[in-house]
N, C-alpha and C positions, 0 to 999 in steps of 0.2 A: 842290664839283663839279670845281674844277680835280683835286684831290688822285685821286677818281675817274677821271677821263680819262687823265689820267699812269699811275695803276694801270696799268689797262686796258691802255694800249699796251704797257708794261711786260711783261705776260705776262698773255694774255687769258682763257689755260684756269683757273689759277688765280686770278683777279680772278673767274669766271665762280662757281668753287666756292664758294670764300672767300663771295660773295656768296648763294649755296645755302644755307648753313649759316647764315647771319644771318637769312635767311626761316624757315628750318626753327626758327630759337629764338624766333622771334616766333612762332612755331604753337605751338611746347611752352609760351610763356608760356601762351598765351591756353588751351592746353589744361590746364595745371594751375589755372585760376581754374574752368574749366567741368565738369571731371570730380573724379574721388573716389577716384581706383586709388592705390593703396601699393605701395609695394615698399619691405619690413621696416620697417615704419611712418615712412618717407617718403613724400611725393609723387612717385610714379612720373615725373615729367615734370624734374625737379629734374634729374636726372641727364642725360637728352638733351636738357637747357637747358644745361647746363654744357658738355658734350664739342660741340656745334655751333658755341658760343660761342667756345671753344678752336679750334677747329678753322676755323672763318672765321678769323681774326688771326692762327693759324697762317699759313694758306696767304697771306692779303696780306701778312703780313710776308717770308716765304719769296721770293714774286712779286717785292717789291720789290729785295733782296737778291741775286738770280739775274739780274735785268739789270744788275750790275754787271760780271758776269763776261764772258766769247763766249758769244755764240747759235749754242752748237754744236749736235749730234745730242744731246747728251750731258743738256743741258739740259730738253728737249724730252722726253728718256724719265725725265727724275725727277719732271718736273710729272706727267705721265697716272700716273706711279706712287703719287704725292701722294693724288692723286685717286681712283685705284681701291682705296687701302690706306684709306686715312680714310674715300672712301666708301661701302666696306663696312662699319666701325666705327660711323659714326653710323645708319647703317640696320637694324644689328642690334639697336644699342642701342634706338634708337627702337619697333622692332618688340616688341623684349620688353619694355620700356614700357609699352609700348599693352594687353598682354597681362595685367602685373601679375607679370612675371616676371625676373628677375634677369640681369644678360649675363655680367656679371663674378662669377667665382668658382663658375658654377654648373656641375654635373658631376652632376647629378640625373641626366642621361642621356646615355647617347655623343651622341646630336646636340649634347643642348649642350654638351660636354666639347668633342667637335670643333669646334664655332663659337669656343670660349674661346680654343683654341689657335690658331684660324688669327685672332680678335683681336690676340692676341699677337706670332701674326708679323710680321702686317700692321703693328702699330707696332715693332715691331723695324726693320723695310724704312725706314719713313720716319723714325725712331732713324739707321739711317747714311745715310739720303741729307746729313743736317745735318753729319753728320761727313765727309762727300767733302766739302759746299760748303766747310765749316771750311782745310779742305786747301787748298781751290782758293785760300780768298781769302788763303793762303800762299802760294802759286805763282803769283800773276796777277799782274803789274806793275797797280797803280790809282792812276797819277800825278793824276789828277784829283781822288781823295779824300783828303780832310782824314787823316794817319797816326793821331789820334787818334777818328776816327771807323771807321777801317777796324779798329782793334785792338780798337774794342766791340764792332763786329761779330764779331771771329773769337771774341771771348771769350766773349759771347753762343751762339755756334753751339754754340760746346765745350760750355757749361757747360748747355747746352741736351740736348746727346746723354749728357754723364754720369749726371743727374737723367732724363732721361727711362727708363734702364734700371733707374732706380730700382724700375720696375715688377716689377722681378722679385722683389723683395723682398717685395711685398704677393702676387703671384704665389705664391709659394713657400709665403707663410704663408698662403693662401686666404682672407687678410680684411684688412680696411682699416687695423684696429685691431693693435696690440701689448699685449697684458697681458690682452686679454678676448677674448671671442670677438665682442662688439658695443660699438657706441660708445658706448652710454649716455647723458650729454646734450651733445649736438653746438653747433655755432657754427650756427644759423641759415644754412638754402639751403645754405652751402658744406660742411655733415654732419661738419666735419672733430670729431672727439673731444674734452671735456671734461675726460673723466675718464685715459683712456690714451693712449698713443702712436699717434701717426698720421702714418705716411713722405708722406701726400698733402701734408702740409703741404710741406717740401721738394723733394716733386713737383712741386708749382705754382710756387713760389719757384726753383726752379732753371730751371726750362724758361721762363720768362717775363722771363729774363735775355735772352733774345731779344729784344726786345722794350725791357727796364728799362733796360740798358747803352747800346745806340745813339739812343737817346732820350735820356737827362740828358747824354752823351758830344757829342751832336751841338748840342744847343740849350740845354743849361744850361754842363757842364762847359768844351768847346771846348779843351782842354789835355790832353797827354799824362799827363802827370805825374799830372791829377787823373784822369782816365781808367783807370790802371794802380790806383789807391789808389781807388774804388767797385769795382772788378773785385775787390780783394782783400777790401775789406769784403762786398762781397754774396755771394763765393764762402764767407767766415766765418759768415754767417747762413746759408745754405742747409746746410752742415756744421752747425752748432750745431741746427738744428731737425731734423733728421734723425739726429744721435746722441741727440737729445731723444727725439724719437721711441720710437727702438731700446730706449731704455732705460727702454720704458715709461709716457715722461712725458708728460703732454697739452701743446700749444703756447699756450693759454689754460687754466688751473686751473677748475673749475665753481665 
């Protein structure tokens, strides 16, 4: 509860979302136990369980991050931007969910071609707000933070915006998969591919560098030195499963 309250004062709009999207994946569990919809013989609900989940820890991560810096104007219009870009993504997606229809990659018809693309933008907008914060916590004097906790952070941020435009890659190819046009037999809930290549694997793995790095940096590593050497090992794995990928290869063999 403390951790909660801290949040909160922290940055309340995004504490509030963050907090949205944690109810919203408790509705998509309970709705994928009660209903029967597919989407390409999945459980429709899989998918707007996964991106709300994301998308809450997103933004409390981000939240907590942001009061490190001034509580300038500056701050204030990247959270409502947070907000209005993500929460149009998870309510598209939810909505074509519910329908048994596809959000991503579908071009069946200009409406949805148009919703895809402005998906797209929408995380592109919140792609660089990561990469201003990145910036800022280069140019912010943070005497009060540990230099090896603040170098996870920036490394996190970074490696956060480079894997996140990863999306263009699966964008570009209109499918999740490389080598097929479907994924054939997937990892259980997370869909990722058995049999072929799949950039989401390094999608997840790079963007949760947010998250991975100022965590073991702050409360396991506590050292610069080992701090700079997981930054290089985990930037090696998120490269390694994404040339994997590329090249066709599944990240787990069927």
């Amino acid at each position: 509860m403390e951790f909660i309250s801290t949040l909160k004062a922290k940055n309340e709009l995004l504490f509030i979302f963050g907090l949205a999207n944690f109810i919203l994946a408790s509705l998509f569990v309970l709705l994928s136990q009660v209903t029967s919809i597919e989407v390409s013989g999945t459980n429709a609900w899989y998918k707007p369980l996964k991106f709300a989940l994301s998308i809450g820890i997103f933004s409390w991560t981000i939240a907590w991050f942001m009061s490190y810096l001034p509580q300038d104007k500056s701050i204030q219009i990247m959270s409502w931007l947070i907000v209005l870009m993500l929460g149009f993504e998870i309510l598209y997606i939810g909505i074509q969910a519910g329908r048994g229809q596809l959000s991503h990659y579908n071009l069946s018809t200009p409406i949805y071609g148009g919703l895809y693309v402005l998906m797209a933008f929408a995380a592109t907008v919140v792609s660089f707000i990561t990469l201003v914060l990145a910036i800022r916590f280069f140019q912010v004097p943070l005497p009060e933070l540990p230099g090896y906790y603040i170098w996870s952070i920036r490394a996190g941020l970074i490696l956060f915006f480079i894997f996140s435009l990863e999306g263009f890659v699966m964008g570009a190819n209109l499918s999740h998969t490389i080598g097929a046009s479907s994924s054939g037999k997937v990892i259980p809930f997370l869909n990722w591919s058995r049999e072929y290549g799949d950039p989401r694997v390094a999608h997840f793995i790079g963007m949760h560098a947010l998250q991975v790095l100022p965590i073991a940096s702050c409360y396991i590593l506590k050292d610069i030195r080992l701090t700079f050497g997981l930054v290089i090992l985990y930037t090696l794995m998120a490269v390694h499963v994404l040339i994997q990928a590329l090249y066709g290869q599944p990240f787990l063999k069927s």
